[in-house]
N, C-alpha and C positions, 0 to 999 in steps of 0.2 A: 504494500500500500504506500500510494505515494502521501506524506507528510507537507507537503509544503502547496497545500490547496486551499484557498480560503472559502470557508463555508459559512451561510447564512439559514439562521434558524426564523421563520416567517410563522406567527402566531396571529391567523386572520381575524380573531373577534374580536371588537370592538367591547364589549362585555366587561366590567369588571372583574365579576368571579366567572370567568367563561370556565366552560369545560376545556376547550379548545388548548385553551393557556395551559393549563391542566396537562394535556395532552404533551406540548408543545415542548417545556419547561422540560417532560421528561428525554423528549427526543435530543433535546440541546446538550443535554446533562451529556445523554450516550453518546452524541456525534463529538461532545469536546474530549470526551475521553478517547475516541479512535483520532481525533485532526483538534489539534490545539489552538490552532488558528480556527477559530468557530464563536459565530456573534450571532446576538439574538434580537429581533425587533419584536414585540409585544407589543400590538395594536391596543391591547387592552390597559395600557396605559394612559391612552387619548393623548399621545401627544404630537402627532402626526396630524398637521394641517388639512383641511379641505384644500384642493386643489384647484389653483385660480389661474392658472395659465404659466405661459413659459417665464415670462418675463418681471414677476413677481419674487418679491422678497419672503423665502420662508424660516421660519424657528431652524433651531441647532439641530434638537433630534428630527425635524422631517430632512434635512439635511446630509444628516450622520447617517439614516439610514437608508438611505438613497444611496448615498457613497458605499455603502455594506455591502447593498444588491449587487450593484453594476459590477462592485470591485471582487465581487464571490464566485470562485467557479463551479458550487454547487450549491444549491438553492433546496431546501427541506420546508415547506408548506403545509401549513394546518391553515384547513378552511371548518367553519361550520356551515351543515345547510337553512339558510334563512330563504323563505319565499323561493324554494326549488333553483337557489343559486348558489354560487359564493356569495360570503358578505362584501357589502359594497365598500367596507373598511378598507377592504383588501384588494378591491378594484380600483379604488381610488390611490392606494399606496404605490400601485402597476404604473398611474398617468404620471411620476416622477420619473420614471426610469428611461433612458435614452435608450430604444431597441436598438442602433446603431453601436452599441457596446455590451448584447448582449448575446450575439451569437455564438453557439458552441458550446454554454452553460447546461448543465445538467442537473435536470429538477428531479425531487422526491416528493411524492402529495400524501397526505391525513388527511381525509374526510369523516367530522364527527355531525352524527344528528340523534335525533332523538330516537329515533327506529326505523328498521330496516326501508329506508324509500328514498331514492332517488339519488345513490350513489353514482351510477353510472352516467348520469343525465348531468351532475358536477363536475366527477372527472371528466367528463369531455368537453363542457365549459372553459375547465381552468387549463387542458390541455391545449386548445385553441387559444387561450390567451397565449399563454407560452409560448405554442407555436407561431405566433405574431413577431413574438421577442428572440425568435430561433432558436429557443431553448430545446436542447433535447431533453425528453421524459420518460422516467421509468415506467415502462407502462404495469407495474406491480405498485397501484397504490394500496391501502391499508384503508378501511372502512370499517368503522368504530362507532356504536350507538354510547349514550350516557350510561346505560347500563354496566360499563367496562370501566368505570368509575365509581369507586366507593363513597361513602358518606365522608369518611375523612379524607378526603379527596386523592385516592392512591388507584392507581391502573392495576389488573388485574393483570396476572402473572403471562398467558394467552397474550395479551392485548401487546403487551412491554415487547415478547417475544415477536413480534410481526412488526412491532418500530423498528428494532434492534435489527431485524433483517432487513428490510424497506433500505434503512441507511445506508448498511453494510453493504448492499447489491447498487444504490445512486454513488456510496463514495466510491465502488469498486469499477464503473461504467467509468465517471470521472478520471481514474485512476489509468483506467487503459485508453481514454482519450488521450491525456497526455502525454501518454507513453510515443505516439504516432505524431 
């Protein structure tokens, strides 16, 4: 495995207590421990601007983590499904990023809902965004209802197991891009 890849960990809800975050937090934990160089934006922080055009001035963290994305050569995504989409947290994070600096990037997705509906209909959503940004994607995403979530907010042993590969198989894609 190659070590010197910068990874970005994408927590799409908007949510305070999201599950998503939940989700997210642990994938970040796992990917920093396989790539050291590994950062995390958490939507659920609100601090990430509405998006007002090119030519506008925005805050430090919608800044920082714009610089994250473009500058990451793999990209690990949590979306929740809200109204049979991604959240627009997270669509709106996308209108930052320059596609002209993002080709060749290799994405990993988390798709979290409430119960089994409309997984397939997201991944391909957010697959088509990416594919805009020329992102290549794992196409083994990870579909996780809240039930995969305890009360004291801990991922269920299954659940941890299909993060931990999900990652494993986008850093290992990554890994042999590089290589060529």
């Amino acid at each position: 495995m190659v070590n010197d890849m910068k990874v970005v960990v994408i927590s799409g809800s908007p949510r305070k207590n999201a599950n998503t975050q939940i989700v997210m937090k642990y994938v970040f934990d796992y990917a920093k421990s396989k790539n050291q160089d590994t950062k995390f934006v958490n939507l659920s922080e609100g601090q990430i601007e509405c998006y007002r055009g090119p030519d506008e001035e925005y805050n430090v963290a919608t800044k920082t983590a714009t610089n994250d994305i473009m500058d990451a050569d793999v990209w690990l995504i949590g979306s929740p499904i809200y109204n049979s989409f991604f959240s627009s947290a997270l669509k709106n994070l996308f209108e930052y990023v320059n596609y002209k600096k993002t080709a060749g990037k290799i994405a990993g997705m988390t798709i979290l809902a409430a119960g089994n509906i409309g997984f397939i209909d997201v991944q391909t959503l957010l697959t088509q965004l990416l594919s805009y940004f020329r992102v290549i994607t794992n196409p083994k995403a990870v579909f996780l209802t809240t039930e995969a979530i305890s009360e004291d907010s801990r991922l269920d042993a299954e659940s941890q197991k299909r993060l931990e590969e999900m990652v494993d198989e986008t850093l290992e894609m990554a890994s042999k891009l590089q290589e060529n």
